[in-house]
Every structure is written in structure tokens, then in C-alpha cells.
N, C-alpha and C positions, 0 to 999 in steps of 0.2 A: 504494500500500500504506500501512494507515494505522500509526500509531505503534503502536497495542495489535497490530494485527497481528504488526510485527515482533518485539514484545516475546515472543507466543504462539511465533514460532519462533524466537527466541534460548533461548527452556526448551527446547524441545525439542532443538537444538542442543545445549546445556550438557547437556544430561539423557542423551542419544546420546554423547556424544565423552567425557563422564566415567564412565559407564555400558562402555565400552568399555577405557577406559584400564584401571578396577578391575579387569576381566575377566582383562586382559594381566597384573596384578600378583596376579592369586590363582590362577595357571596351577595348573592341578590340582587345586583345590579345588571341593566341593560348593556354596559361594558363589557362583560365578561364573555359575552359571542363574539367580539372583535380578539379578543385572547385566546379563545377557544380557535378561532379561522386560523388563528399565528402559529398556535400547536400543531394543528393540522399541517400547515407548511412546513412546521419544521418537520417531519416524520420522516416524510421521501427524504431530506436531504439527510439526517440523521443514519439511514440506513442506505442510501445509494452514495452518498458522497456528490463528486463534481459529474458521476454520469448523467445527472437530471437536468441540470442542462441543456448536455447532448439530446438526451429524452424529450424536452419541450421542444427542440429546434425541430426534430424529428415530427411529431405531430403537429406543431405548427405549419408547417410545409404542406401539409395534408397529406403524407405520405401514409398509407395504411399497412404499411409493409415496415414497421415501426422496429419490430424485433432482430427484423431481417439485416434493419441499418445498422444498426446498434452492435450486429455481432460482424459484418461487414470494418465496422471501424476499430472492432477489438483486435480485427485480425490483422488490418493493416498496422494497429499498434505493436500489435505481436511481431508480425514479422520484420519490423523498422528495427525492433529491439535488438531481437537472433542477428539480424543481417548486420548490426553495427557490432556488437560483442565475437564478431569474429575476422573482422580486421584486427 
């Protein structure tokens, strides 16, 4: 996992667990679905990292072949890697 990765789920983390905490301290109030929508966002990143992203870019395109790109560019990442580590 690379460094920008973890950084992508450490927001997502911070954005989930603080997102939550306000929730618990506005108990009752109409605020608390705008903190609740933030939790929400942070989840994906929390668990995918910096691929979401890529993921938005992908359905925003209208691309319905969404999976197909996604592993299309892991592969291209894959093989940029092998192919430089053996110069």
C-alpha cells in the first residue's frame, strides 16, 4: 500500500469517526443528516483509498463497463511496475 494511499484512507477515516462523533453531540438536531451524509462519504474512501476516485471518473464518463476499467488500469499499473524493476 502506497503512502498517498494511506493518506486517501486516513481522510476518510478522520472524515467517518469525526463525522460521527458531531452526530452523537447534536443528538436531536436537524444537523446531524448533514454529518450523517459526511460519514457516509467517508466509508468508500476509508476502505478503497485513492481508487475512488478513479471509480467516480469511471462512472462519471458513463462508462458501464466500470469494473472492466478499473482492473484495465491495475494492470497497466502492474505491468509499469515488473517492467521498471527489471532494468
Amino acid at each position: 500500500m502506497t503512502r498517498r494511499d494511506l493518506q486517501w484512507k486516513a481522510v476518510g477515516f478522520v472524515l467517518t469517526a469525526g463525522s460521527c462523533a458531531m452526530s452523537l453531540a447534536l443528538d436531536g438536531s436537524p444537523l446531524m443528516i448533514g454529518f450523517f451524509f459526511l460519514a457516509f462519504v467517508g466509508m468508500p474512501l476509508m476502505i478503497h483509498g485513492k481508487r475512488v476516485g478513479q471509480a467516480l471518473r469511471a462512472e462519471r464518463g458513463g462508462h458501464y463497463h466500470t469494473a472492466d476499467v478499473l482492473h484495465a488500469a491495475r494492470l497497466r499499473r502492474r505491468l509499469k511496475r515488473d517492467g521498471d524493476s527489471d532494468l
